[in-house]
N, CA, C and O of each residue as an XYZ file, in Angstrom:
172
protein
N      61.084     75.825     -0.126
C      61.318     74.618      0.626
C      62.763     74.566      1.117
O      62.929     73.824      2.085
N      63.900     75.231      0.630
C      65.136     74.911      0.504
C      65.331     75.879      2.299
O      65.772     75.501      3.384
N      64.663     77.393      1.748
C      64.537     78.084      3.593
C      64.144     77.333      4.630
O      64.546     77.566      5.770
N      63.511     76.584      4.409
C      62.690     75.693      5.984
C      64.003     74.605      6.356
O      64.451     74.382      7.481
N      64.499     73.963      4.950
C      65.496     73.407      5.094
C      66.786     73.441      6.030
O      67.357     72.546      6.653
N      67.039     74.833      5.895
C      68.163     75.439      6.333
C      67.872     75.803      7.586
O      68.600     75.816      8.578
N      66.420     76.182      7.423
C      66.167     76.703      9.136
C      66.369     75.208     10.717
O      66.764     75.067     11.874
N      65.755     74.485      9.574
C      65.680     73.289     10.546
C      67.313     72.775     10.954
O      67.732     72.437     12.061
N      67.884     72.833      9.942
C      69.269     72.343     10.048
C      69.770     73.669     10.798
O      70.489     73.236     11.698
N      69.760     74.368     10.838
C      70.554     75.449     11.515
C      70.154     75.358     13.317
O      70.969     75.438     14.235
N      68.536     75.156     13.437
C      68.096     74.665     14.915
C      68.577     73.754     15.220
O      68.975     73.830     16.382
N      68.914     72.191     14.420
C      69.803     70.961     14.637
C      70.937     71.749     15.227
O      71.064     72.157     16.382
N      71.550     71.849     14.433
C      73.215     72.575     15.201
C      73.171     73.241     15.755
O      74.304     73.298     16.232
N      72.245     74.445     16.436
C      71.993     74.415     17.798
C      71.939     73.960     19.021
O      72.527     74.099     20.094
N      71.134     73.420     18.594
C      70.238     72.413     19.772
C      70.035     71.183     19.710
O      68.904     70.700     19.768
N      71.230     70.421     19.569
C      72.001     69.176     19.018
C      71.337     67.944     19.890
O      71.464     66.749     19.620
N      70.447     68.616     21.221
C      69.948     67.080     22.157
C      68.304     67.731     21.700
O      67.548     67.947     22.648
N      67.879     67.975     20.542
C      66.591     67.451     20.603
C      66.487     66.539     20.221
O      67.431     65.860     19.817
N      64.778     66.050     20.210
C      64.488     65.203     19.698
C      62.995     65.094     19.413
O      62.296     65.911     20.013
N      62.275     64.081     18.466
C      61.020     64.473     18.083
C      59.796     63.502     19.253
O      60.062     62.481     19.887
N      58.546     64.219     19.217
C      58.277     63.571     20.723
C      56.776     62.573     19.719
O      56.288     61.443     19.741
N      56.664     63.278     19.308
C      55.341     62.765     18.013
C      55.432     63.110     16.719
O      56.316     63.893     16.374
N      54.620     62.632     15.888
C      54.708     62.942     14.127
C      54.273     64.228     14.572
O      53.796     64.579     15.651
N      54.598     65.021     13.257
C      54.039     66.601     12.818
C      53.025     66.542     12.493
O      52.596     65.699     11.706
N      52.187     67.703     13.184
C      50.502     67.694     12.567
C      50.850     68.947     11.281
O      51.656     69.873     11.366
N      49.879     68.571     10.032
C      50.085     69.024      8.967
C      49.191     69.921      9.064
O      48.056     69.673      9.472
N      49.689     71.373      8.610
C      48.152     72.233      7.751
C      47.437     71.956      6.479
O      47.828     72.423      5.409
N      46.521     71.291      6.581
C      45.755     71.249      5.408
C      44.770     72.578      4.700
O      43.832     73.121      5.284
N      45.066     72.781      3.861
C      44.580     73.875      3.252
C      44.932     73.734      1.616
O      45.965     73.278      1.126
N      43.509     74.375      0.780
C      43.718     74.171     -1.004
C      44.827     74.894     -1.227
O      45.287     74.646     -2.342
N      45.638     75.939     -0.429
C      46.823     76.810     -0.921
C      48.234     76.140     -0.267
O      49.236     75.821     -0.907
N      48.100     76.063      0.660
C      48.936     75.276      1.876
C      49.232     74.134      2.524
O      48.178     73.693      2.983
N      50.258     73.342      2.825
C      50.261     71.967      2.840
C      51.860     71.958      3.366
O      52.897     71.713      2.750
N      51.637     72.299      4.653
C      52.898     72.414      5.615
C      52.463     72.142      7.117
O      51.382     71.689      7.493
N      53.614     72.541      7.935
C      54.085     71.600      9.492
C      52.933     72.422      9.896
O      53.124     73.586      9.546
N      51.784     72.255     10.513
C      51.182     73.386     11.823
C      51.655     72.841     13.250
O      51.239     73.474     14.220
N      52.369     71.884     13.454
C      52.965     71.707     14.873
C      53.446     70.530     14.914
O      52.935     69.453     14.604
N      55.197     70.972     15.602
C      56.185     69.673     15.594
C      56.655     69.518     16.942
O      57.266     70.399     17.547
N      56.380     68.453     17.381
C      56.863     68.529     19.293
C      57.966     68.436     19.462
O      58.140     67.487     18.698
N      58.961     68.646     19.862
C      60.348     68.382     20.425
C      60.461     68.415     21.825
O      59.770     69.194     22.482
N      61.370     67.546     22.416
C      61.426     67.720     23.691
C      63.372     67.764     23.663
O      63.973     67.120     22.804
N      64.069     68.546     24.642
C      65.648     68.720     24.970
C      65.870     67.753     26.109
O      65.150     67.401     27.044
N      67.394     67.360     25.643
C      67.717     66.664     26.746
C      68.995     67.419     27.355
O      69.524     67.004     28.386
């Protein structure tokens, strides 16, 4: 969890004018239980 962490924060300081356009659709799965798609749009 701490990698996704860092990844996201590292795309933040990138790409400092995103922003989120809708909630995250989740993967549901008995093993898995993470993002399957996060919208962003740049300004």
């Amino acid at each position: 969890m701490l990698e996704i962490d860092l990844i996201f924060n590292a795309v933040a300081d990138a790409m400092p004018g995103l922003e989120l356009v809708e909630d995250p659709r989740r993967l549901r799965s008995a093993w898995i239980n993470g993002v399957k798609e996060l919208r962003v749009r740049s300004q």
